[in-house]
C-alpha positions as CSV (number, residue, x, y, z in Angstrom):
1,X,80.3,117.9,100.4
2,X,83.8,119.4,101.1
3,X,84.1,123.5,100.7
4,X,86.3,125.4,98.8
5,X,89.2,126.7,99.9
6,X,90.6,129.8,99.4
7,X,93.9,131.6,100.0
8,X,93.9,135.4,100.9
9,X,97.1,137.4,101.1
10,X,97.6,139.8,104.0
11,X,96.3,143.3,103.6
12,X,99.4,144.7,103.4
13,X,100.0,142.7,100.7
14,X,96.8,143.6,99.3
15,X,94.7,141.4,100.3
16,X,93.6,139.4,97.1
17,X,91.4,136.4,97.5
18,X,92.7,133.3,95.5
19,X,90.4,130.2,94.7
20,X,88.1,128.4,94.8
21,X,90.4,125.3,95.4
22,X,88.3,122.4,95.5
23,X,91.2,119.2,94.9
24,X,93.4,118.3,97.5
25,X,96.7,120.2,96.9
26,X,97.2,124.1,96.4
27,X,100.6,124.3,95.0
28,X,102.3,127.5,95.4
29,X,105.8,128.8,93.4
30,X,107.6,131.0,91.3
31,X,106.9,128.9,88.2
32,X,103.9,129.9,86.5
33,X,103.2,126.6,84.6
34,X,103.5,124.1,88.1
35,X,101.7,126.3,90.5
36,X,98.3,127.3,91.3
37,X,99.1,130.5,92.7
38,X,102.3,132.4,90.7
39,X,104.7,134.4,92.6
40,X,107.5,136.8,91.9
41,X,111.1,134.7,92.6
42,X,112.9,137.7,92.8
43,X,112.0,137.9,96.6
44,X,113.0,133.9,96.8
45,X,110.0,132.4,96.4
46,X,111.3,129.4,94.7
47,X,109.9,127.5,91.3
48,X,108.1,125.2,93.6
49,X,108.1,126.4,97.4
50,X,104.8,125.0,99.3
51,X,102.0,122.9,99.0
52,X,98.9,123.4,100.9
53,X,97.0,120.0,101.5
54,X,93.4,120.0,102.9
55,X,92.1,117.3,105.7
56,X,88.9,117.8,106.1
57,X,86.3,121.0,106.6
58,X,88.9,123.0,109.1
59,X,92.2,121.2,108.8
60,X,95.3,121.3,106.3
61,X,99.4,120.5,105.9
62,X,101.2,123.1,104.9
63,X,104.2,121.7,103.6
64,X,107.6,123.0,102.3
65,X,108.8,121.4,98.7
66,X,111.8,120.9,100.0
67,X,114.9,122.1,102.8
68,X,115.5,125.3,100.9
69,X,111.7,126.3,101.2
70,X,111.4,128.9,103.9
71,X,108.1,128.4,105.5
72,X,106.9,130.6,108.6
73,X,103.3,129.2,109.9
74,X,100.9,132.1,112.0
75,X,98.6,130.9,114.3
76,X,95.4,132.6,115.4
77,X,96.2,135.1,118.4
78,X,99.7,134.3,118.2
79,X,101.7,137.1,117.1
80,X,105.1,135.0,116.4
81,X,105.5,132.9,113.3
82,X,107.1,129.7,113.7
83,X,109.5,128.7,111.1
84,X,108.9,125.0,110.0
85,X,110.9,122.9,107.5
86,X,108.9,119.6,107.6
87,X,104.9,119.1,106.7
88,X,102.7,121.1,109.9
89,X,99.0,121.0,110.3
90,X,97.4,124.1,110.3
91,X,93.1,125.1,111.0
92,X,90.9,127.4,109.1
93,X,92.5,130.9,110.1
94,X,95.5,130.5,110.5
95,X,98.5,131.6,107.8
96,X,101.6,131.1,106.6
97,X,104.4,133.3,105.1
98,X,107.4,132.4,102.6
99,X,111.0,133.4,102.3
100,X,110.5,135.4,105.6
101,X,108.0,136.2,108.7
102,X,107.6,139.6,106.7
103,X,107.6,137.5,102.8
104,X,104.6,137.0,101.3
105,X,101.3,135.9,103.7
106,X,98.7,133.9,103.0
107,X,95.6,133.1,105.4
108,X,93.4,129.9,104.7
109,X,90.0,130.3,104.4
110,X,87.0,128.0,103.8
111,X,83.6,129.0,101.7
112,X,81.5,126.7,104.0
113,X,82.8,129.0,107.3
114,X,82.0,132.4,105.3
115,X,78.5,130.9,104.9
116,X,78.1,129.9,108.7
117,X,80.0,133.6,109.3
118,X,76.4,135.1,107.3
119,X,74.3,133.1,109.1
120,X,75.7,134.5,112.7
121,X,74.7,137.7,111.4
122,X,76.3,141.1,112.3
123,X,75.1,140.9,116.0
124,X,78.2,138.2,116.3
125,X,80.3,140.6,114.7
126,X,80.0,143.3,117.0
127,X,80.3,141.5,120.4
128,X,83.8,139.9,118.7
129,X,84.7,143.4,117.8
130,X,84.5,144.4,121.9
131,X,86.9,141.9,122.8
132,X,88.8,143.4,120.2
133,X,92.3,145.5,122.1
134,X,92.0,148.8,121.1
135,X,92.5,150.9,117.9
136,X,95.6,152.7,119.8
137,X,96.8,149.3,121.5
138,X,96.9,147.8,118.1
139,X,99.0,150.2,116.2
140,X,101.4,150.5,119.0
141,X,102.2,146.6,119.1
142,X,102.6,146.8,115.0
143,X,105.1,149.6,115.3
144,X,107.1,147.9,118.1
145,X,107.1,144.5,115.8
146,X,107.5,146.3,113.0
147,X,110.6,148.6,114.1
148,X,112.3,145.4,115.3
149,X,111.8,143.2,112.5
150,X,113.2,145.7,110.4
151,X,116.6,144.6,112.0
152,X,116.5,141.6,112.3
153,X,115.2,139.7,108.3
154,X,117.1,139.7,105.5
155,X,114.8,141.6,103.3
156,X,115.4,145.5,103.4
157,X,111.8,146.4,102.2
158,X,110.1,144.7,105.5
159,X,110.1,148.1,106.8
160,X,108.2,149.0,103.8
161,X,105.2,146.3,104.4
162,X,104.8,147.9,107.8
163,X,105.0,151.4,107.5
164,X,102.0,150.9,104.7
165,X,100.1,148.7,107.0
166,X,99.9,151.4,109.3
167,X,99.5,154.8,107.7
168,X,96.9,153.0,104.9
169,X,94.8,152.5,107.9
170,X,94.6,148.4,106.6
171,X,95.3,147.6,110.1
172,X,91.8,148.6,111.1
173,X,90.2,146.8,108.4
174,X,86.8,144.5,109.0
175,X,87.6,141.7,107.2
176,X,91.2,141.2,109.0
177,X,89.9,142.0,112.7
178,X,86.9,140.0,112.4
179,X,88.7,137.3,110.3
180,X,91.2,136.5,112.8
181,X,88.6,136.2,116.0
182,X,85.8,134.4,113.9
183,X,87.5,131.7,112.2
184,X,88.5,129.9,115.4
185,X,88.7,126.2,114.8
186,X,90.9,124.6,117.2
187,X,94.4,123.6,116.5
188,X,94.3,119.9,116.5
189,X,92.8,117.4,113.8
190,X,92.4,114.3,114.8
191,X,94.7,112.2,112.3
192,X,97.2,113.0,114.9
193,X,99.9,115.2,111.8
194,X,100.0,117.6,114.1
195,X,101.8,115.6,116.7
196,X,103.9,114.0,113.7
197,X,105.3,117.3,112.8
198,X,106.2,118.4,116.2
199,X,108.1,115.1,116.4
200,X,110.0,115.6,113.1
201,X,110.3,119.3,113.7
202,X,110.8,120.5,117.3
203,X,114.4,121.5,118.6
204,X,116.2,118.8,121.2
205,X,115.8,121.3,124.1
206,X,111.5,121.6,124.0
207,X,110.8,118.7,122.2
208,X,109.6,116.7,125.4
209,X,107.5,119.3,126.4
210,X,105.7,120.3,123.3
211,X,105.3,116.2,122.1
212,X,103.9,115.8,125.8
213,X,101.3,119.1,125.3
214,X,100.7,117.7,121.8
215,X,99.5,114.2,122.9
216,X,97.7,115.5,125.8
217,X,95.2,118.0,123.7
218,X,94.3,115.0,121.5
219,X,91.4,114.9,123.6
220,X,91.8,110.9,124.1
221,X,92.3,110.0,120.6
222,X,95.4,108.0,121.0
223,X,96.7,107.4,117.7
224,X,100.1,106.8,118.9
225,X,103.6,107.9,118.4
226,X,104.2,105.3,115.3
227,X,101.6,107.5,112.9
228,X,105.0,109.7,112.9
229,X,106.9,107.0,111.5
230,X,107.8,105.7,108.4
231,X,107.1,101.9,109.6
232,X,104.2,103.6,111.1
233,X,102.6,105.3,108.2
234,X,103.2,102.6,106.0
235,X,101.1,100.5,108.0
236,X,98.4,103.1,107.8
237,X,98.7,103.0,104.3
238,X,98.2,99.3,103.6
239,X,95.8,99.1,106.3
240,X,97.8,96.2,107.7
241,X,99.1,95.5,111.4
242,X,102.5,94.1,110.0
243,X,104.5,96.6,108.7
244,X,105.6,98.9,112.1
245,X,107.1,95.8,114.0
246,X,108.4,94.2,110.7
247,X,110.6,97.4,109.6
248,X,111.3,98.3,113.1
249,X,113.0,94.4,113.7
250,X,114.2,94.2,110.6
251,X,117.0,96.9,109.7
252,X,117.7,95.1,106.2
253,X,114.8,95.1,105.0
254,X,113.5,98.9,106.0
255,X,116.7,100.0,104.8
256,X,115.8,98.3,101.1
257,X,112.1,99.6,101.3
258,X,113.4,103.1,102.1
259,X,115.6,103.3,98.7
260,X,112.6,101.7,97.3
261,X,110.1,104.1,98.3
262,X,112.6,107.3,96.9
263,X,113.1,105.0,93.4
264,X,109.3,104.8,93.3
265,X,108.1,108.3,94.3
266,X,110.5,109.4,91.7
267,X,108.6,107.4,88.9
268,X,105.1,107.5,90.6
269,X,103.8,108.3,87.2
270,X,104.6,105.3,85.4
271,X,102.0,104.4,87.9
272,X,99.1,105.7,87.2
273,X,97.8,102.9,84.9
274,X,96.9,100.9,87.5
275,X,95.0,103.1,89.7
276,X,93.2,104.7,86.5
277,X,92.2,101.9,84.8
278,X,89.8,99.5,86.0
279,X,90.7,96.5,83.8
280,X,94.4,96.5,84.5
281,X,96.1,93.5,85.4
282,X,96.5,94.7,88.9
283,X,92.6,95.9,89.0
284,X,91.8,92.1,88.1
285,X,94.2,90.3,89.9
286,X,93.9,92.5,93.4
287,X,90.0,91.7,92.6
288,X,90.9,88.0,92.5
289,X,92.7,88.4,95.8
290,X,90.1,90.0,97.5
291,X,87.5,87.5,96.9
292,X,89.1,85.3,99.5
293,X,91.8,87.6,101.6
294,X,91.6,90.6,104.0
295,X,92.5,93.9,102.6
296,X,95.6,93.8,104.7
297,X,97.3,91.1,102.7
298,X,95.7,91.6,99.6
299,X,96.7,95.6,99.6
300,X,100.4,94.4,100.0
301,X,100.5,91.2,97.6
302,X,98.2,92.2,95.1
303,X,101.2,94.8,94.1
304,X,103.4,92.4,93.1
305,X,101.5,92.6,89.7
306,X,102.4,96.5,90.0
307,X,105.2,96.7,87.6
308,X,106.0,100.3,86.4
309,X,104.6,100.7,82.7
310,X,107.4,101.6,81.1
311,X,109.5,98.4,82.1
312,X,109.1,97.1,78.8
313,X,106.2,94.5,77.5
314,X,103.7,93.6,80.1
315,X,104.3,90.3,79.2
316,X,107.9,89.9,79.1
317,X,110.8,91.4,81.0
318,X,114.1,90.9,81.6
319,X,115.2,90.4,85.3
320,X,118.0,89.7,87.1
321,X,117.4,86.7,89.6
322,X,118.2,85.3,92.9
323,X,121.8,83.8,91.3
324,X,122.7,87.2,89.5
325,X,121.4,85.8,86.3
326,X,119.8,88.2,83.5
327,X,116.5,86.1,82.7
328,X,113.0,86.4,81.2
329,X,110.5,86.8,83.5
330,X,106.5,86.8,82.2
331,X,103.1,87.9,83.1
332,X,101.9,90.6,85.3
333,X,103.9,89.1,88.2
334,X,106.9,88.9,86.3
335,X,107.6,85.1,87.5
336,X,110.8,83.4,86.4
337,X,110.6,80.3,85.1
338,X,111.9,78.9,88.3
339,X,109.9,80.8,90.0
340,X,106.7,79.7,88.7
341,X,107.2,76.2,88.8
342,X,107.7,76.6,92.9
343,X,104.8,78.5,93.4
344,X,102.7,75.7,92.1
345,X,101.3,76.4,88.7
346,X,100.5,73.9,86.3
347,X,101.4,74.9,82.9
348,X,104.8,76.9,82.5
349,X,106.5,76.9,79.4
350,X,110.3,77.0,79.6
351,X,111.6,80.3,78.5
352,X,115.5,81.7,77.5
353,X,116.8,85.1,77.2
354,X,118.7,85.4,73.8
355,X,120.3,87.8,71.7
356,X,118.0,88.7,69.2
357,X,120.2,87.2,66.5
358,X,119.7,84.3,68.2
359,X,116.4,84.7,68.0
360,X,114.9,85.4,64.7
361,X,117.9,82.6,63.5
362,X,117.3,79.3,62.1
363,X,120.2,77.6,64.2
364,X,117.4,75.5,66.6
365,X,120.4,73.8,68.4
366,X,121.3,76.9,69.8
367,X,117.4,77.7,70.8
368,X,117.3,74.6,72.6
369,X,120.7,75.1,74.9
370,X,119.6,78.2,76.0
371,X,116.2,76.5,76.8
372,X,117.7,73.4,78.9
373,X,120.1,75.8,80.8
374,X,116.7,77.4,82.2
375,X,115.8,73.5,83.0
376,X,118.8,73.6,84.1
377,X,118.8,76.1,86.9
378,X,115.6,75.4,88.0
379,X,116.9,71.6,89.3
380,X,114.6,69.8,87.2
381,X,115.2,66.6,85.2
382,X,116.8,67.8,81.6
383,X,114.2,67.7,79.2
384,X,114.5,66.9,75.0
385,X,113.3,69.9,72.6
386,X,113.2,67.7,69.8
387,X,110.1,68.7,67.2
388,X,109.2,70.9,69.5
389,X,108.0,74.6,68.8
390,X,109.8,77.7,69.6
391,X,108.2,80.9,69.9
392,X,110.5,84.2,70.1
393,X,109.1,86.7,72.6
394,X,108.4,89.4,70.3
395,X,109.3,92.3,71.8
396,X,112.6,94.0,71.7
397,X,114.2,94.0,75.5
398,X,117.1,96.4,76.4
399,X,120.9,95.5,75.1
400,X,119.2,93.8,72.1
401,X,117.7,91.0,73.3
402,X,114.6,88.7,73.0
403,X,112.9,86.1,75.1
404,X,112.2,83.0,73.4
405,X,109.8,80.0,75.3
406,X,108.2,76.9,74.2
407,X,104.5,76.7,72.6
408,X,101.7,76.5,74.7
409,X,99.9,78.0,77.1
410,X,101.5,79.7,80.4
411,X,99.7,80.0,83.6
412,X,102.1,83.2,84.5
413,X,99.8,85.2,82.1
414,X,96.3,83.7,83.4
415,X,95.0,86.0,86.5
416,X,92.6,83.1,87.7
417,X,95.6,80.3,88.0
418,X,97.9,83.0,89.6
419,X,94.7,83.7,92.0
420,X,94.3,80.4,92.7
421,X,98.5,79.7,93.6
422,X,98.8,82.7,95.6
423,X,95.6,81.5,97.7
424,X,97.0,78.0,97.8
425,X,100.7,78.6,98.5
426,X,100.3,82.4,100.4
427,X,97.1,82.8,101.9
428,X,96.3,83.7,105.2
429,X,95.4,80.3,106.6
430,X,98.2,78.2,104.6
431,X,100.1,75.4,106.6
432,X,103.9,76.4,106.9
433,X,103.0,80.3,107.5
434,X,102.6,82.0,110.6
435,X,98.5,82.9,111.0
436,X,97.5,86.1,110.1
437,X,98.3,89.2,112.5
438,X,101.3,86.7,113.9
439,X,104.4,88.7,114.0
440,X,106.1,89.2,110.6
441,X,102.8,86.9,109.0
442,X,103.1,89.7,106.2
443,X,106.8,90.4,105.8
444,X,107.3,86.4,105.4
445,X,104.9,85.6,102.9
446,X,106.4,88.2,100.3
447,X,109.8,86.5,101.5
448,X,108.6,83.3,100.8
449,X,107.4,84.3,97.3
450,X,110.8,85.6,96.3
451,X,112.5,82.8,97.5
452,X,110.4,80.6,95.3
453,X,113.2,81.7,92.6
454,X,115.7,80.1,94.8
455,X,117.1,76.5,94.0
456,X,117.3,75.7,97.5
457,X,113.6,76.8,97.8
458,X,112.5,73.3,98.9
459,X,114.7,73.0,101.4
460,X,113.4,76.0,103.0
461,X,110.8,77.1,106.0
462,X,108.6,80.3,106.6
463,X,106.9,79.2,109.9
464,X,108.2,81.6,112.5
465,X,107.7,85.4,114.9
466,X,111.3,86.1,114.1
467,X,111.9,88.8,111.5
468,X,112.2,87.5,108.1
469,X,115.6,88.7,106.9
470,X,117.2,86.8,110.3
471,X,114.9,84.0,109.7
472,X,115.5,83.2,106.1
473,X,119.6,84.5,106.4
474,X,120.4,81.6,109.1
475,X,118.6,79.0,106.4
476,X,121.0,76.3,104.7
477,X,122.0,77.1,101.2
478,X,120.9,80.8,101.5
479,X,123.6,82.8,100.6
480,X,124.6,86.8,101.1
481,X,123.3,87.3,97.4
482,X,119.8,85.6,97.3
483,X,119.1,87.0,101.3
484,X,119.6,90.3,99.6
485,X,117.5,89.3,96.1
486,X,114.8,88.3,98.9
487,X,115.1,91.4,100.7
488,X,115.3,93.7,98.0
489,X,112.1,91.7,95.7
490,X,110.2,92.2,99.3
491,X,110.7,95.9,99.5
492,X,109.9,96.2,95.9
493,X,106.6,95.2,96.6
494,X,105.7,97.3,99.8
495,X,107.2,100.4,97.8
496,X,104.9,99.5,94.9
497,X,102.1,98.9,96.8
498,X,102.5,102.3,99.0
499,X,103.1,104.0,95.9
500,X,100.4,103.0,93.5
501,X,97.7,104.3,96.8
502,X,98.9,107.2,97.7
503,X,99.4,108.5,94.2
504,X,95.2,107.7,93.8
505,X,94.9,109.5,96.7
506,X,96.8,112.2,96.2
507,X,95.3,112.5,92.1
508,X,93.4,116.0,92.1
509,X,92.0,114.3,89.0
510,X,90.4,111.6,91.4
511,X,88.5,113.9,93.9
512,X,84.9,112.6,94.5
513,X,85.4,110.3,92.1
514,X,88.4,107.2,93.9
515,X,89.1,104.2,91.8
516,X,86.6,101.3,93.6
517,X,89.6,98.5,92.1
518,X,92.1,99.6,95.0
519,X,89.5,99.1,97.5
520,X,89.3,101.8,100.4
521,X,92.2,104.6,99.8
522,X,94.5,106.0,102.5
523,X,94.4,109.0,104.4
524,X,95.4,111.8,102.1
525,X,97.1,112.7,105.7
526,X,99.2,109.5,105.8
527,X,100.0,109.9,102.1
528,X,101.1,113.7,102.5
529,X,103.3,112.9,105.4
530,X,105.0,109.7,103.9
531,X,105.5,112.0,100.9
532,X,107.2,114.4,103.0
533,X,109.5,111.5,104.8
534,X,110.6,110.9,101.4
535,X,111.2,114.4,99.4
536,X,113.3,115.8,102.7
537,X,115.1,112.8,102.9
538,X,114.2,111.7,106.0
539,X,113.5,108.1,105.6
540,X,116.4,106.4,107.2
């Protein structure tokens, strides 16, 4: 069962106790209503300042919202606080301050330690106490810190904090001697965020050094230097061994997945839906997936039903395809017409994107041009409308417009036919494909699928190592504009997918209780850490 945590301030700030904090973030701020723990901003502490994420039973990220966010991290038996702008993984024990080294100081502490600390009994207590410097020692290193800190922050009233941590006589107290010797954890945690914040955060001239001690105190857990990445952490994420070599050979496409990922983040709640609901169309169609693929391509395609929910209908959109084209797409995949009729599925009705004028009219003629110009740009054979029905989409898209489609039924709305296509067409063993865990086997299958909106699509081939943008951009008939749709639809996907996850994992509302429908979740470490890439800015 995972303890509580709790945050205590410094004693010369108190030292009031703050939990328990049993989810996995501990927000802290100047703005009562988004924070767990409300601070004055008149010191600048900002509305949202840090976020305190917890690991396991002894390790956390302590993470900055933002650039602005003055962090300062204090170590057990160091005496110096390091300044840190990026996420930094912290132990039981060990604190962190805001604004400045003097601000506001909080050490993390966990309710399953203070029952192991009861259990040692008092004997423990006293030998740690021994090691302890002495009373006189002690007060003489806090008035030489003190003196010269008091000329060298910006706020006037550090002075203040250690005069009254001295005189009050707080210096000598139990709790904070025996508190600082006791909770000794270790640095490290094994996820390897330590390493990835030295790597994002240490200066040019010991960054060899410290990345080198870093690495070797992992005690032979060799997680390796791409857990600090972006390609890296996605991979993680989707538990597939595609994505680090993919976006690292492929500067197109990691460029279009990293303004993805910030687009995505940023409406991460429209989301939720299909991590909270077990019946989603994503819940049922990943389930489809599953039945027959490894979670490594399944948690990548199975997001391509992962539309945001406040696109619209869930059956109908309006896209803009591979030619530039505004056009209706359906279903939870949101397939084009053309689309679907290239990825193999047997009944599609033929579908138009009209003014709604248009639509609810009785002028058929018109209906039925806008119907054989979708025939028309998917190269088929023109096709006669004559008697036949036309259904209007019924739902109101933006600028006014409807879809309309022929009656009958469409395999882009039945899960169990797009199950069966994507097996057929995209599955791991399919003919045409590189094999699964061949280079870039992930990266051209969703490349394939958005080219199946292409009229050239026939003309086309996905078996190769080389990177899919390359591949597919050296292809007759592909042109600057549908590489880039390609490119683009891909990154969509792997943003979605990456998205939908983390936010599970990172749901305090989840905690003990994860949604079984997105199979095993990510690291709430890789999740954190990606989440940082993105609000700092740092994924390019």
């Amino acid at each position: 069962m995972q303890s509580a945590t709790f945050l205590q301030l410094a004693p010369e700030f108190g030292g009031t106790k703050y939990g328990p904090f049993r989810g996995g973030e501990i927000r802290l701020g100047s703005d009562p209503a988004n924070n767990d723990i409300s601070l004055p901003s008149d010191v600048g502490v900002l509305a949202q300042h840090v976020r305190v994420l917890q690991q396991n039973e002894t390790s956390y990220i302590v993470a900055p919202v933002d650039r602005t966010a003055t962090v300062f991290i204090w170590r057990q038996g160091k005496n110096q606080p390091k300044q840190i702008s990026t996420p930094m993984a912290v132990n039981i024990g060990d604190g962190f301050s805001l604004v400045t080294p003097e601000g506001f100081r909080f050490y993390i502490h966990s309710e399953a330690l203070k029952r192991d600390r009861e259990q040692a009994g008092s004997g423990f207590a006293e030998r740690a106490m021994k090691r302890m410097p002495t009373s006189r020692g002690l007060l003489e290193e806090v008035k030489r810190r003190g003196f010269a800190k008091v000329f060298t922050t910006r706020l006037g009233n550090s002075a203040m904090y250690a005069y009254r941590f001295i005189i009050t006589g707080q210096i000598f107290s139990p709790m904070y001697i025996v508190a600082g010797i006791m909770m000794v954890s270790g640095w490290f945690f094994a996820t390897g965020a330590t390493c990835s914040a030295f790597s994002l955060n240490s200066s040019a001239n010991d960054y060899a050094s410290k990345w080198q001690e870093c690495k070797d105190q992992r005690d032979g857990v060799q997680l390796g230097e791409d857990r600090a990445s972006v390609p890296g952490v996605t991979q993680s994420i989707l538990a597939a061994n595609d994505w680090t070599s993919a976006l690292r050979g492929d500067r197109e496409l990691y460029q279009a997945y990293a303004r993805a990922l910030d687009a995505t983040f940023q409406n991460r709640m429209s989301y939720e839906v299909h991590y909270k609901r077990g019946d989603s169309k994503l819940a049922q169609f990943r389930s489809g997936l599953a039945r027959n693929n490894t979670d490594g391509l399944v948690n990548t395609l199975a997001y391509a039903a992962a539309w945001p929910t406040n696109t619209t209908s869930r059956e109908w959109r309006a896209i803009e395809d591979s030619e530039g084209n505004e056009v209706c797409a359906r279903g939870p995949l949101a397939l084009t017409y053309r689309q679907a009729k290239n990825l193999g599925l047997e009944n599609v009705q033929v579908d138009a994107l009209v003014t709604e004028t248009v639509a609810i009219s009785k002028n058929i003629a018109e209906k039925q041009e806008a119907l054989a110009k979708t025939v028309e740009r998917a190269g088929q054979e023109p096709m006669s409308f004559a008697g036949t029905t036309i259904l209007e989409g019924g739902v109101s898209l933006a600028g006014g417009r409807q879809c309309i489609s022929t009656e009958g039924t469409d395999d882009r709305t039945d899960i169990g036919a797009l199950v069966r296509a994507f097996n057929r067409e995209l599955g791991p063993s399919v003919r045409g494909l590189p094999d699964e865990n061949a280079a870039n086997w992930l990266t051209l299958r969703l490349f394939k699928l958005a080219a199946m909106d292409f009229t050239v699509y026939r003309d086309l081939s996905f078996q190769t190592s080389a990177s899919a943008s390359s591949f597919l951009g050296n292809q007759p008939g592909v042109t600057s504009k549908r590489l880039d749709f390609a490119t683009k639809y891909s990154a969509n996907i792997m943003a979605r997918a990456v998205v939908t996850r983390c936010s599970a994992t990172l749901d305090k509302e989840l905690i003990g209780n994860p949604p079984e429908h997105l199979g095993k979740l990510p690291e709430l470490t890789q999740c954190a850490i990606l989440k940082a890439f993105v609000e700092y800015g740092r994924l390019d």
